[in-house]
C-alpha positions in Angstrom: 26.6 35.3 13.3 28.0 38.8 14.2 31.5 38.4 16.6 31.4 40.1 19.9 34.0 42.5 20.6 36.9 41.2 22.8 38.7 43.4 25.4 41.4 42.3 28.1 41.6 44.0 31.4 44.6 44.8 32.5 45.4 42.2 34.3 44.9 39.9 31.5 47.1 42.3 29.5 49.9 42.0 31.7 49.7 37.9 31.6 50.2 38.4 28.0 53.6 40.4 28.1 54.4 37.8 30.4 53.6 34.6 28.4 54.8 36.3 25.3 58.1 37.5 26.9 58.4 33.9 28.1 57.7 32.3 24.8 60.9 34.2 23.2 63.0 33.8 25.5 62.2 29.6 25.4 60.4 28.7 22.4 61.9 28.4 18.8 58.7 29.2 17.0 58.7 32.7 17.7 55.8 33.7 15.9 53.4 31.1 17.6 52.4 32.8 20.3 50.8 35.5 18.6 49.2 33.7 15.8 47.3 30.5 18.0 46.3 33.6 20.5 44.5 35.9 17.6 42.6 32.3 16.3 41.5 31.6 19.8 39.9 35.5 20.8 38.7 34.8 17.3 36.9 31.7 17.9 35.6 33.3 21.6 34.6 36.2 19.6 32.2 34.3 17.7 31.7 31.0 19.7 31.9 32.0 23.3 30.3 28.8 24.8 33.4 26.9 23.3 35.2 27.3 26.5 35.0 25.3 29.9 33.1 26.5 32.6 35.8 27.5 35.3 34.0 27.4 38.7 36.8 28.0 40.9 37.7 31.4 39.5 35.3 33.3 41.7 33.2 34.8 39.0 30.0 34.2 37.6 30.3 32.6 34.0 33.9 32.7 33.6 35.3 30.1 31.2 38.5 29.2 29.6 40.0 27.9 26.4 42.9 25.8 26.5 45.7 27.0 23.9 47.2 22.9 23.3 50.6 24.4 21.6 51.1 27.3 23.9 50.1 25.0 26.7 48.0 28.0 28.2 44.6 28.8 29.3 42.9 31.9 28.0 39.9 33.3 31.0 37.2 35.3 30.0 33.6 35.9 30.6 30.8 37.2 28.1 27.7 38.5 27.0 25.2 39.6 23.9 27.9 42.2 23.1 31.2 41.7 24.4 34.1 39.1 25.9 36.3 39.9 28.7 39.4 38.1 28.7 39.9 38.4 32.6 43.2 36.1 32.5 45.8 34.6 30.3 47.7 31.9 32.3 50.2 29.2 31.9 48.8 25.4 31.7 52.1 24.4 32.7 51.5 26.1 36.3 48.9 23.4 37.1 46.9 25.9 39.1 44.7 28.5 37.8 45.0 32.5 38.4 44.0 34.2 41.5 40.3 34.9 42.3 39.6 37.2 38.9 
């Protein structure tokens, strides 16, 4: 099974720097954050369907993965050929993202 490419819009490229930032500033594993989040675009990269179906995004086939140890959903959507993580948002919020 060939992996689909994974992009992040900008949006969901700016909830990274965010989470990350946060995660150093308040987390004692440092380099957690980075490794759970490559193993997770790699397993949506070659498992897509692994995630949730998120209905209350706005967006037609969005799903999310939930990141247990960085207590963090990662949103995305997909087809033959690519994912589009649309959002990378904090569990801990109890809410999702805005409309992606």
């Amino acid at each position: 099974m060939k992996p689909r490419r994974v992009r992040f819009t900008d949006t969901a490229r700016q909830h990274v720097d965010r989470e990350h930032s946060w995660w150093l500033q308040n987390r004692d594993h440092r380099d957690v954050f980075v490794t759970d989040l490559e193993a997770a675009i790699q397993v949506v990269a070659v498992l897509p369907g692994a995630g949730t179906p998120y209905v209350q995004g706005g967006v037609t086939g969005l799903r999310r993965i939930y990141l247990r140890r960085l207590d963090c959903h990662i949103y995305y959507t997909f087809d033959d050929h690519e994912v589009l993580v649309r959002a990378v948002w904090g569990a801990r919020r109890e809410r999702g993202p805005a409309p992606l």
